[in-house]
N, C-alpha and C positions, 0 to 999 in steps of 0.2 A: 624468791628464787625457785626456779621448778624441780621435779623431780632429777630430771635428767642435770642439770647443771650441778646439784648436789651431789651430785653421784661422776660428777667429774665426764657425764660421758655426752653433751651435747655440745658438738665439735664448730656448730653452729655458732657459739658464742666467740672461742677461739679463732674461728674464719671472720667473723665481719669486725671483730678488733684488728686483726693482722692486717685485713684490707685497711683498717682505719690509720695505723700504724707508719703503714708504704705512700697511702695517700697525703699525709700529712707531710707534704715537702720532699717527701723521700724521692732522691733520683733517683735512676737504672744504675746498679753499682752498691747501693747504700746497703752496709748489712743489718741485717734484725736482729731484734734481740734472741738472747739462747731459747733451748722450749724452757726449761727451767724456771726464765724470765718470764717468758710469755705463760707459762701457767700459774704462777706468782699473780700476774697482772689481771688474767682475765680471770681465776678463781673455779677453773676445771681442772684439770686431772690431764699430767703431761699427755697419756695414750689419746686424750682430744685433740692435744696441740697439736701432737704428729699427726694425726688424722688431717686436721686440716691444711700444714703444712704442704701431705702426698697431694693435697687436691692443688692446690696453688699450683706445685711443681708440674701436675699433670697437666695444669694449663697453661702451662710454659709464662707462668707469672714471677717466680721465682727460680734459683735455683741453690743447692743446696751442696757442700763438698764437705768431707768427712776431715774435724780437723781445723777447718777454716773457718764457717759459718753458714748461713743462710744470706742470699743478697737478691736484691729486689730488679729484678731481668723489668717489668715495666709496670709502673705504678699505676693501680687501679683507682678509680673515680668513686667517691663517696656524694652525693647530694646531700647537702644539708638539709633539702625538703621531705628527706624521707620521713622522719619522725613526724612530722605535722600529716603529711598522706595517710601517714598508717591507721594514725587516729580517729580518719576521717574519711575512710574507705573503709571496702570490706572486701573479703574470697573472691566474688562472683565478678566484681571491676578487675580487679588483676586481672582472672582468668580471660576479661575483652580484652582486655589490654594486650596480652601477650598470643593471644589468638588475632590481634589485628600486626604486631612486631616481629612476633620471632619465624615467622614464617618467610617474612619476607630479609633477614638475618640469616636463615638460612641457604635462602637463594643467592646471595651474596657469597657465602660461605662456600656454594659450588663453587663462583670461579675464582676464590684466592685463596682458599685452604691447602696447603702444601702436603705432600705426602707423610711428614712429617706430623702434621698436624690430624690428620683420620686417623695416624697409629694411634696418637694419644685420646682422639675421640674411641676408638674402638675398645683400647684400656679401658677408660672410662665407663664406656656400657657394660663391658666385663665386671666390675667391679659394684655395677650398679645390681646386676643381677646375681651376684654370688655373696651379696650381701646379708646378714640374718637379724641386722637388728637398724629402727626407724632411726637409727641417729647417722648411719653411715648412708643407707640410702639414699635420704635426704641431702649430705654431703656430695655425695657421686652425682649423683642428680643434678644439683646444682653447678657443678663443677662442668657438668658436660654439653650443659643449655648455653654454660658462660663461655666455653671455648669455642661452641659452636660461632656464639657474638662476636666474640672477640677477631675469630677469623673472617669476618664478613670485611673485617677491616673499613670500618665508617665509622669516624668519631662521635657523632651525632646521633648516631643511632644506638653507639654501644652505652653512649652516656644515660642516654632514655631507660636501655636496657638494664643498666646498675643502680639507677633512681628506681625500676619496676623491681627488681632484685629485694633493694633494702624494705620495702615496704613488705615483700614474702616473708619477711625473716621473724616477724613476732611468732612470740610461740606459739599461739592460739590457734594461728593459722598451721604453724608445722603439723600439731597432733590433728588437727582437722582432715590434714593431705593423706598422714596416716591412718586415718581411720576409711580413708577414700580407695586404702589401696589393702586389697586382697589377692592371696596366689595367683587367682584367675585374672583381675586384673595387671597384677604384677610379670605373669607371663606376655601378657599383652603388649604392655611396655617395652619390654625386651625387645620383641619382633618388631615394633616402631622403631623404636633407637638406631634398629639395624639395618632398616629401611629407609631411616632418613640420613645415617653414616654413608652407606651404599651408594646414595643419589650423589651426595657431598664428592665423594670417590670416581664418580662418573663424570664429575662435571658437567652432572645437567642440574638447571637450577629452578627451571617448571618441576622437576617433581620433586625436587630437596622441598621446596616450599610448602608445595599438594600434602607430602610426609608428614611436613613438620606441623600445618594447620590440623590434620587427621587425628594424630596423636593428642593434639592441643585441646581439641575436640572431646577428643574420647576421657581426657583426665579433669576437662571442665563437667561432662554430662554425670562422670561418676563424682564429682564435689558436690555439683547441684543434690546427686541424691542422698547426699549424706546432710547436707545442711536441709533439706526438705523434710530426714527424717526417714526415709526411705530407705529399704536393704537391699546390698549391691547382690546379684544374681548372676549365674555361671554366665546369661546373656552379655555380661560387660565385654565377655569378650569377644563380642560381634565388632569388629573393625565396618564403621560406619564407610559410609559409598564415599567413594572421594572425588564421587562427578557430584555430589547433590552434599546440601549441608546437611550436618548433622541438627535433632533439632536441639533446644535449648541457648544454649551461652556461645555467644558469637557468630550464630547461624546467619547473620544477615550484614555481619562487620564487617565483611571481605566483598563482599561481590563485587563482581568486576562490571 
């Protein structure tokens, strides 16, 4: 058990049970268990479970009424193959992976994301940056890549996207991303989030896409330097050219 799981506060655990949970037969309608239950079951500390909870609710995955219960608006995709990837992957493959998918998820996401849906991505970035500690950001974070997915509206892809999801979720790899991310980095991020919600908003889907490879870029080049051994530098927060690849991880997976 890690540190953070003993201590009730990695929300993390609580989130990919919940999905497991909804997935598991549950239709649109079905309610979940209390958090009570659900902290009982996964073995964190309720204030996880709500955490995870807000994030679901934020991506209009569930919803929630005071009184009544929690009930499952649309049931998330588990892959069975995740567990077997994890094991047999590493950081640097996801970060292709999702530098060759969610960009183009993104572009998708310009033209069927509702207005409805940028409120809740922009929540989302909010949340992501007034955050103060790695188990919530992580949470936000995820929560806002997924709704981005999800909005693209492509079964196919979203399913890729939640088999690439589960494989992020070992812990080994969370405290990695944290130690990838500093103030200077972490302002960075902000300003992408905001930049790739923005394109989403304009319904243009060339630059949601340009946004979202950039960002993808710039949070692969700072992994690379943490797993090389390498100390992150006020420079991270040079926003790489977004006519020319960045170099390192995925510099050459997109080209057109």
């Amino acid at each position: 058990m890690t540190e953070a799981s003993r201590h009730g506060l990695n929300s993390s655990i609580a989130l990919a049970r919940i999905r497991q949970l909804a997935s598991d037969g549950a239709a649109a309608g079905s309610r979940l268990p209390t958090e009570r239950e659900l902290a009982a079951e996964t073995g964190v500390g309720r204030a996880a479970v709500r955490r995870a909870l807000e994030a679901l609710e934020a991506e209009g995955l569930i919803w929630r009424r005071q009184g009544k219960g929690t009930f499952v608006v649309q049931p998330p995709r588990a892959p069975a193959l995740a567990g077997d990837l994890a094991a047999n992957s590493n950081p640097m493959e996801v970060a292709e992976a999702r530098i060759t998918l969610e960009p183009q998820l993104a572009r998708l996401s310009a033209l069927r994301a509702s207005p409805d849906d940028v409120a809740r991505m922009r929540e989302l970035a909010e949340r992501i940056a007034s955050s103060t500690d790695a188990d919530a950001r992580e949470l936000w974070d995820g929560a806002l890549h997924r709704l981005i997915a999800r909005t693209a509206a492509n079964g196919l892809l979203i399913a890729v996207f939640d088999l690439m999801e589960e494989v992020r979720r070992d812990d080994a790899w969370r405290m990695l991303r944290e130690r990838a991310r500093t103030q200077a980095t972490g302002a960075l991020y902000t300003r992408q989030h905001a930049t790739i919600i923005d394109a989403i908003e304009h319904r243009d889907g060339p630059a949601a896409e340009l946004a979202m490879r950039v960002h993808l870029r710039t949070v692969a080049d700072n992994l690379r330097k943490i797993v090389d051994g390498d100390a992150l530098h006020d420079e991270s927060t040079a926003v790489p050219d977004a006519a020319t690849p960045a170099s390192g991880i995925g510099a050459g997976a997109d080209a057109r």
